[in-house]
C-alpha positions in Angstrom: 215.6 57.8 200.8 213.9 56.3 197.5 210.2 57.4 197.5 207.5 56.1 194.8 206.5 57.9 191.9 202.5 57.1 193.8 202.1 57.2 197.6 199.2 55.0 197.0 199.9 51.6 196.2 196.6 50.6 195.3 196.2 53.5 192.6 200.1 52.4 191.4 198.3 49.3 190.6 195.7 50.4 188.7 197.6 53.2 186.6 200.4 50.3 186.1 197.7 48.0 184.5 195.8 51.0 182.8 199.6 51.6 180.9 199.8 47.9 179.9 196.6 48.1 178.4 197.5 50.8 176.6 200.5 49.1 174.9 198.4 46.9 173.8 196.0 49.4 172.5 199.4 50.8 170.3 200.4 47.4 169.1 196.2 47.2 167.8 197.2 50.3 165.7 199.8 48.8 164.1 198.1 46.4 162.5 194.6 47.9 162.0 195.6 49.3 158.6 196.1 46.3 156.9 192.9 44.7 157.6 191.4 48.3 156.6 193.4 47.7 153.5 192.4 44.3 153.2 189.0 45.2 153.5 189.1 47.8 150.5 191.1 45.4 148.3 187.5 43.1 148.7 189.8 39.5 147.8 191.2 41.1 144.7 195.0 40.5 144.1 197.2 43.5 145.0 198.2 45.7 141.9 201.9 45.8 140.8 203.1 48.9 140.8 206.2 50.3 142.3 205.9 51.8 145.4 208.7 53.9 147.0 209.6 54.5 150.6 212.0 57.0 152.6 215.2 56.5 153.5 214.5 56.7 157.7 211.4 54.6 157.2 213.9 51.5 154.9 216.3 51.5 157.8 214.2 51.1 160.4 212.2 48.6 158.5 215.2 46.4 158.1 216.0 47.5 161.4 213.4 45.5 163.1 213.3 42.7 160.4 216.7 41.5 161.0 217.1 38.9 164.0 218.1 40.6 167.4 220.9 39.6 169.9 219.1 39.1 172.5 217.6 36.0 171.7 216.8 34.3 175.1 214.5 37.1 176.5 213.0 38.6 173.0 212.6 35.3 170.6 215.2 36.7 167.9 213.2 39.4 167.1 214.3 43.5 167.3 210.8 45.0 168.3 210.5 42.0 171.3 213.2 44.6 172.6 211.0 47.3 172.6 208.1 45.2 173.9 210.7 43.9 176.5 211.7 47.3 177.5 208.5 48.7 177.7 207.4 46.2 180.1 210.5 46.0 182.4 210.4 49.7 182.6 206.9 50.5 183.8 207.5 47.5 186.4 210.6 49.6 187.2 209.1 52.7 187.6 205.9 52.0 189.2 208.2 49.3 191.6 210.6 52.0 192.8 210.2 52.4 196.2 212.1 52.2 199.8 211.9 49.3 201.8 211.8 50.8 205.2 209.1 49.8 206.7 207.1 46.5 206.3 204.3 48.3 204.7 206.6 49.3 201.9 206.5 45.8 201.0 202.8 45.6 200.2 203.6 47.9 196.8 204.9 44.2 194.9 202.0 43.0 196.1 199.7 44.5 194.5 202.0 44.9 191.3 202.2 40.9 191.8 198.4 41.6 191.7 198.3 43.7 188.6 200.7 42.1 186.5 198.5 38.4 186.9 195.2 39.7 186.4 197.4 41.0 182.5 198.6 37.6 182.6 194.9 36.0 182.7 193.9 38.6 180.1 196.1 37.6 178.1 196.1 33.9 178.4 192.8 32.8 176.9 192.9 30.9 173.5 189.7 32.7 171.8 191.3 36.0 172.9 189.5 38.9 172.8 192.7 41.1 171.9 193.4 39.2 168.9 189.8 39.0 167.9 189.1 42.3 168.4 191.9 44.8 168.8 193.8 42.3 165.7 196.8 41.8 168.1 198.8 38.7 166.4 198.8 36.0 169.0 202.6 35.6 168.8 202.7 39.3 170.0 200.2 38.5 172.9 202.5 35.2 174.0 205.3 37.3 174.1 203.6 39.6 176.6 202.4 36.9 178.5 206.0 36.2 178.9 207.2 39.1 180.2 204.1 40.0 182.6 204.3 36.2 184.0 208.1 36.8 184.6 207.2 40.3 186.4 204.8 38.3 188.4 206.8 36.2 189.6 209.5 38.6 190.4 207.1 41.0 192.4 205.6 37.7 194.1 209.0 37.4 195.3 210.1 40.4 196.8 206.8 40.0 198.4 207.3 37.1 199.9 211.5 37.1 200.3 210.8 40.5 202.5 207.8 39.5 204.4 209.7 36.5 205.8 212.7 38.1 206.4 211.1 40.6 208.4 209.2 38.3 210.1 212.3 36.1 210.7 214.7 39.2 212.1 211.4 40.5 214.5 210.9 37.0 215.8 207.4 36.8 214.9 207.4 33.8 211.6 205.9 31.4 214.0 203.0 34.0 214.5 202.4 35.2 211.1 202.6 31.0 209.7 199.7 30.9 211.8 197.1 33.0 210.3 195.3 31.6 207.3 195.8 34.5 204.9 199.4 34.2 205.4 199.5 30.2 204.5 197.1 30.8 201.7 199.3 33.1 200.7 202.6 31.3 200.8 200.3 28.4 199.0 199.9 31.3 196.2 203.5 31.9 195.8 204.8 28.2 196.2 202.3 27.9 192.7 203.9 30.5 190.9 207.4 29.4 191.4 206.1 25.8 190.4 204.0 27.4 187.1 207.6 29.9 186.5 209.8 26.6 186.6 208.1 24.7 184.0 207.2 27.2 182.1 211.4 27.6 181.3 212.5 27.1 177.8 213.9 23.5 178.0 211.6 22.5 180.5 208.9 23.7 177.4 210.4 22.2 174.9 211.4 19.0 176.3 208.6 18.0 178.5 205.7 19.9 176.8 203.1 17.5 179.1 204.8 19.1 182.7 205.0 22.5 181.2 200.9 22.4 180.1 199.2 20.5 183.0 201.4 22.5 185.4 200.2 25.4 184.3 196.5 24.6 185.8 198.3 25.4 189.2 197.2 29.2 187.8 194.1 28.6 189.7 195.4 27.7 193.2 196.9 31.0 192.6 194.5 33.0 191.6 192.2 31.5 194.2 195.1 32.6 197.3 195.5 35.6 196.0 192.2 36.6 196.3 191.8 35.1 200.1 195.5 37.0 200.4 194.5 40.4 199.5 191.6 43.2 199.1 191.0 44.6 195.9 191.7 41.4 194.1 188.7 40.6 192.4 189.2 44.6 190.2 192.6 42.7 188.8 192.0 39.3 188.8 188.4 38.5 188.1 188.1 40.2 184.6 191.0 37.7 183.0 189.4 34.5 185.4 186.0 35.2 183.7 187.3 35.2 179.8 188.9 31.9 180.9 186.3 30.5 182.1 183.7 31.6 178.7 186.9 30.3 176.8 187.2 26.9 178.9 182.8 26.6 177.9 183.6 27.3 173.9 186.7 24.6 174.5 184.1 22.1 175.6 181.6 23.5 173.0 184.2 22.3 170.5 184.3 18.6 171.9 181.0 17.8 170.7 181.4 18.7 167.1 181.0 15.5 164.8 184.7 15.2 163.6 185.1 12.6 161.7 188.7 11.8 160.0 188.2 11.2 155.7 191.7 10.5 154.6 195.0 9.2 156.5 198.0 8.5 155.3 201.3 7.5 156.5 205.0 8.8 154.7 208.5 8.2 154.6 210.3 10.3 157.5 207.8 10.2 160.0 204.8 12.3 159.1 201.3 10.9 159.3 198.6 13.5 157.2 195.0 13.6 158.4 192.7 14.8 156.3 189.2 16.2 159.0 186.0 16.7 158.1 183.9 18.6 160.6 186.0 21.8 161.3 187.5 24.9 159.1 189.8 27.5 159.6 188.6 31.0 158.7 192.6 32.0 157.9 195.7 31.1 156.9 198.0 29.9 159.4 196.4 28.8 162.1 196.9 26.3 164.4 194.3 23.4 166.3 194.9 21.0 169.2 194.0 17.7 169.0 193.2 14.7 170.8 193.7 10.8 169.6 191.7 9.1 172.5 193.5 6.0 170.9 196.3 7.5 171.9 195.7 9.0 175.1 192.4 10.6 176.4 194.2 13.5 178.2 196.9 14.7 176.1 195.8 17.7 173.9 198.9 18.7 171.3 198.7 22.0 169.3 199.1 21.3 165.0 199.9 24.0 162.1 196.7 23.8 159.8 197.7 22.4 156.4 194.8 23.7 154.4 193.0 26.8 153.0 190.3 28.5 155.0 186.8 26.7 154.6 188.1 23.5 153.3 188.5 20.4 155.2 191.3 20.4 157.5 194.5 18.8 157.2 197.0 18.3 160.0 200.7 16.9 159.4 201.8 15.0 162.5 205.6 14.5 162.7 207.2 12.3 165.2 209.4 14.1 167.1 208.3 14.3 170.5 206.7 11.5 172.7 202.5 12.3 172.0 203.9 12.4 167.8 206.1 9.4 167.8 202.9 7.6 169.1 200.8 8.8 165.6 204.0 7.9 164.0 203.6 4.3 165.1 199.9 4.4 164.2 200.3 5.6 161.0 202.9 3.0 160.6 200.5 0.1 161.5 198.8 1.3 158.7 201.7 0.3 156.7 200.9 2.7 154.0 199.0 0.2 151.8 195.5 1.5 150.8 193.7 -1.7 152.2 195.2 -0.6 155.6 194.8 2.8 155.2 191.3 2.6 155.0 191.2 0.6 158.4 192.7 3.0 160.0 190.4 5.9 159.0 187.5 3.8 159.4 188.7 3.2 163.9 190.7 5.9 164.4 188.8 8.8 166.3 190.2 12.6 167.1 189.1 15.4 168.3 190.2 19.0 167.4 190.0 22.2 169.6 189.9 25.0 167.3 190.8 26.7 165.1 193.1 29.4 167.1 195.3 32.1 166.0 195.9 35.2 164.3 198.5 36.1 162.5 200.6 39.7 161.7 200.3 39.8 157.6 197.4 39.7 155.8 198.5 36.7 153.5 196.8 37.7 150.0 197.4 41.3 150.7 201.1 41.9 148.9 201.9 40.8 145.2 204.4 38.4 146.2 204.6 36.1 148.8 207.7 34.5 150.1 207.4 31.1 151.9 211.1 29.6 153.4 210.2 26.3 155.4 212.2 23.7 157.3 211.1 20.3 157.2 207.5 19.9 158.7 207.8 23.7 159.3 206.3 23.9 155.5 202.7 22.7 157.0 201.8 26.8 157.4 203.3 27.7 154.5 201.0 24.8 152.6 198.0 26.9 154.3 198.9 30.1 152.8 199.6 29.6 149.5 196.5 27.1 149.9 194.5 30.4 150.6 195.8 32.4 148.0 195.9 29.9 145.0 192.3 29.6 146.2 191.6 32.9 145.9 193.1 33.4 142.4 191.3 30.7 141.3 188.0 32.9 141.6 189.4 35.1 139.5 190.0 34.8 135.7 192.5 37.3 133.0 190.3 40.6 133.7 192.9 40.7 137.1 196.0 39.5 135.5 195.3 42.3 132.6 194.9 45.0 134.4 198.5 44.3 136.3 196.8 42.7 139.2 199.0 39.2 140.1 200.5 37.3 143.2 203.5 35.6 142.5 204.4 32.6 145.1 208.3 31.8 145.8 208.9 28.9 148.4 212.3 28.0 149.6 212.0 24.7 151.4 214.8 22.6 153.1 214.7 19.2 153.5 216.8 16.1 154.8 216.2 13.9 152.5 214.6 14.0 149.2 211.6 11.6 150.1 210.4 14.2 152.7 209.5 15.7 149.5 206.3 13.5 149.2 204.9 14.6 152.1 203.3 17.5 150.6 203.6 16.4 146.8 200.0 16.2 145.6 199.5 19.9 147.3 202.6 21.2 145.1 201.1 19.4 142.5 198.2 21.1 142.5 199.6 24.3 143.4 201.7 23.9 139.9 198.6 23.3 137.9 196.7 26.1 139.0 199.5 28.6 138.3 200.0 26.4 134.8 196.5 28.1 133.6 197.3 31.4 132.0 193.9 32.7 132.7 194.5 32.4 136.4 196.5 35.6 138.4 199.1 33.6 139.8 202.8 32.1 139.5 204.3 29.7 141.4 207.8 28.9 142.0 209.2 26.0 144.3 213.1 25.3 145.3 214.0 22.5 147.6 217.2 22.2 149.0 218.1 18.6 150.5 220.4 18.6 153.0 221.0 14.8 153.5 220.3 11.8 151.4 219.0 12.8 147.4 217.7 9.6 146.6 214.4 9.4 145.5 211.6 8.1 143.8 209.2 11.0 143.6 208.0 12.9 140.6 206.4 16.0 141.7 206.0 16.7 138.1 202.1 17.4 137.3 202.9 16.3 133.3 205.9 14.8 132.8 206.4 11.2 131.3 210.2 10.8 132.6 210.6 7.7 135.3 212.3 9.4 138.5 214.7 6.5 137.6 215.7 7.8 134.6 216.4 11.0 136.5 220.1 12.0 137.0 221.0 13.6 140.2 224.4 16.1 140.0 225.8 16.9 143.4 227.0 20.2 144.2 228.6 22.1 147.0 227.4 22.5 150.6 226.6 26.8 149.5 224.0 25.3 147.7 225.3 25.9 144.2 224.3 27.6 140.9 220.9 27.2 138.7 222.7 25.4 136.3 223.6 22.4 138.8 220.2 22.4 140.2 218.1 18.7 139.5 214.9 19.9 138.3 211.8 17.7 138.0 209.4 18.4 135.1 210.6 22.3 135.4 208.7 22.7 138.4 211.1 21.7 141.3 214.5 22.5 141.7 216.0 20.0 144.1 219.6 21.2 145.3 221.8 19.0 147.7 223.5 20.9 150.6 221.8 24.2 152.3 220.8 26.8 150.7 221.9 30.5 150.9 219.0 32.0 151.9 220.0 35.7 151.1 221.2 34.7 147.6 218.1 32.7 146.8 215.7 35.9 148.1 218.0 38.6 146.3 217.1 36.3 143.2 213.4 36.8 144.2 213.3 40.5 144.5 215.7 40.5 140.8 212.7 38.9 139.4 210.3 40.9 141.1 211.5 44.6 140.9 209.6 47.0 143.3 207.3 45.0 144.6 206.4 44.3 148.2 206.8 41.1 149.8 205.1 39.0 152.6 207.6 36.5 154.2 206.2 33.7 156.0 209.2 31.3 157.9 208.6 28.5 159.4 211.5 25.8 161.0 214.6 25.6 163.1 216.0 28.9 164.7 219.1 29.1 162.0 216.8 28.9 158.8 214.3 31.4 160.5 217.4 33.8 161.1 218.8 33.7 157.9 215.9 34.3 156.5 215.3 37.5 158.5 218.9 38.5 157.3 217.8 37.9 153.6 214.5 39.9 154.1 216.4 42.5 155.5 219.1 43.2 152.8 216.9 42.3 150.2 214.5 45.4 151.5 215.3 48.4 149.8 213.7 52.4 149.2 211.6 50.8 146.3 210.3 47.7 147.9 210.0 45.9 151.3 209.9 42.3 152.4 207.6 42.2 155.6 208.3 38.8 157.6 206.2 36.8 160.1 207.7 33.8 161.5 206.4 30.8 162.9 208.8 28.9 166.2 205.8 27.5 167.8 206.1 28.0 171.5 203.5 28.2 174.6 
């Protein structure tokens, strides 16, 4: 007969929840250091010098930087595993038990019990873990994942073997009957519903079911209290940090945001330029709100600017809520007469900023960015940051060896796409172009569709883009020498690029240094460029990666 590791079900609960926390406790001291570190740099650039690593620490570096094979449960990513594993196995352990008697069923109840109040914890947008403890928020989504999916699983055997019980002693009619049975089947019924649309192509392609069904959270909260004893020790503690997050949400609607610049481009991507709110780091991400648009409908939006500056967002048409910015931008019809009459009705507002991130962009001598299409926006926002911060900084830093150097990799359809970011590259270029100033910046685009164009991203160049001829190449992306170059700065290559070529290029020119990867785009691009991070790691220097898929 299986037994449980606990007799008492109540106490399994609470050590079950106590070793959850304590994961999370773990993941916190992974990434203290590098704030500690960030905090005894004080803003100054990294120094260059070789470092040097062992052999066991290289491999398992590369280990967990190259994409996993699991990728519908863990997100393409090896240490997901880990976190998967973890989680499955306490809910394994602490679960274990024989379903005798109907009482034996009450244990995955209260792991049901356990596992959502972790849920709640974790679900808050101002979260007190990433705050706090320095937990990236893509690391607390990912155990939000797997606690929700052990919640519902526990629900279930809860509720599968209560009924069948009830169904094989004749005695369903009877237990139907009593409130805290209903209440509780009312409970369950919203966790299958909140489960369902919280599926991967339910996510993705109907983002508006997936979010507002999500508020069924509370009808289940609300039963499970009336269902069970003890509830409030779980369940409480994450309902009350929703509920001070839910006040500083509705804080943030009465900030005076007003909207400074707009501006419409070819391929679909309206840019907002926002005065009235800041991020305070690279990377993040804010949810907005076009009452022109809709007055319920809140979409989340990669920050395109440097902390403390005026926010920029980059709207993309691509699902239903964007293709409707799309068409406003459109009526503007890009003309500056327009434009301005667009700015001057158009009214947003932002909920934000949110997020924290794994790297401390800033912290490494060279930073890597490899985007796909709009997926540049956070990249924008991190080199944004650091060109910012270099700019403080005059030749006393570059002499003494201290220097970021910037490589971005971005992949495009079509060569106008290039526009949407070109006065940011532009400036980006000019910047670096001071030799006074610690920084170098170096910027390849690969088109993967039509190479016609009529931008000059050139910051000083007095050649029409007319004038400009345009060699094709092969689909692996080609060699240097085929590469169309405007004004030096931008390479523009037709076909895709090979990632781990172009990145094995980066570390040539960049012997022993470490690198921070930031990847933002389609799944493919963000797996190759895990591969390329990997390989190109070696004993005397590392590339660390942090990618952006953005997912609820």
């Amino acid at each position: 007969m299986r037994q449980p590791v606990i007799e008492d079900q109540y106490t399994v609960a609470r050590i079950y929840f106590g070793c959850v926390v304590g994961l999370l406790l773990i993941e916190s001291l992974i990434h203290f250091p590098s704030y500690f570190r960030l905090l005894r740099t004080c803003g100054q650039p990294p120094l260059n010098s070789p470092s040097h690593y062992s052999k066991p620490y290289t491999i398992l570096h590369r280990l967990i930087t190259r994409p996993s094979l699991v990728p519908i449960l863990t997100n393409h990513h090896f240490p997901n595993i880990f976190r998967f594993l973890a989680i499955a196995g306490l809910n394994i352990l602490f679960g274990y038990n024989s379903i005798e008697y109907s009482t034996d069923y009450k244990l995955y109840g209260w792991l049901t019990i356990a596992n959502a109040g972790l849920a709640l914890l974790l679900s808050a947008r101002s979260n007190l873990f990433s705050l706090i403890l320095c937990i990236p928020s893509s690391t607390l989504l990912i155990y939000h994942r797997f606690i929700g999916f052990a919640t519902f699983v526990h629900a279930t055997l809860h509720f599968s073997l209560n009924i069948r019980h009830d169904i094989i002693t004749s005695q369903l009619i009877y237990a139907v009957a009593a409130t805290r049975i209903r209440v509780g089947i009312m409970a369950w019924l919203s966790l299958a519903i909140l489960f369902t649309t919280s599926l991967p192509f339910v996510r993705r392609r109907f983002f508006e079911v997936f979010y507002y069904s999500h508020f069924l959270f509370f009808v289940f909260v609300v039963g499970a209290l009336i269902h069970t004893t003890n509830g409030p020790e779980f369940l409480l503690p994450g309902l009350g940090l929703w509920a001070v997050d839910r006040l500083i949400r509705f804080w943030y609607n009465f900030r005076s945001v007003e909207v400074k610049e707009s501006k419409w481009n070819e391929g679909g991507v309206t840019k907002f330029k926002v005065e009235g709110m800041r991020s305070v780091r690279p990377g993040q991400i804010v949810w907005v709100q076009i009452p022109g648009i809709s007055w319920f409908n809140w979409h989340p939006f990669s920050i395109a600017s440097a902390p403390g500056e005026d926010t920029t967002i980059a709207v993309r048409g691509l699902g239903g809520f964007t293709k409707k910015v799309q068409r406003l931008g459109e009526a503007s019809g890009g003309a500056e007469k327009k434009e301005d009459q667009m700015v001057t009705k158009l009214k947003i507002r932002l909920d934000g900023p949110y997020g924290v991130g794994g790297i401390q962009w800033g912290l490494y001598p060279v930073t890597v960015i490899v985007a796909g299409g709009i997926g540049i926006t956070p990249g924008i926002s991190i080199i944004s940051h650091i060109m910012a911060r270099a700019s403080t900084l005059r030749d006393a830093e570059k002499e003494l060896g201290k220097e970021w150097h910037i490589h971005l990799l971005w992949v495009i359809k079509a060569a106008c796409h290039a526009e949407w970011f070109e006065k940011e590259l532009k400036n980006f270029a000019t910047i670096a172009a001071d030799p006074a100033i610690p920084a170098t910046f170096d910027v390849t685009i690969h088109v993967t569709g039509s190479m016609m164009t009529q931008l000059q991203v050139a910051s000083s160049s007095t050649t029409p883009s007319s004038e400009i001829e345009i060699e094709p190449v092969g689909q692996d992306g080609g060699t240097e020498e085929h590469a169309h170059r405007y004004s030096g700065l931008v390479e523009m290559i037709p076909g895709r690029p090979d990632v781990v070529k172009w990145m094995e290029n980066v570390k040539r020119v960049r012997p022993g240094l470490n690198a921070a990867v930031s990847t933002c785009g389609p799944r493919q691009l963000l797996d190759d460029a895990r591969k390329a991070a990997a390989k190109a790691s070696r004993d005397s220097s590392l590339f660390f990666v942090e990618e952006e898929l953005f997912e609820l």
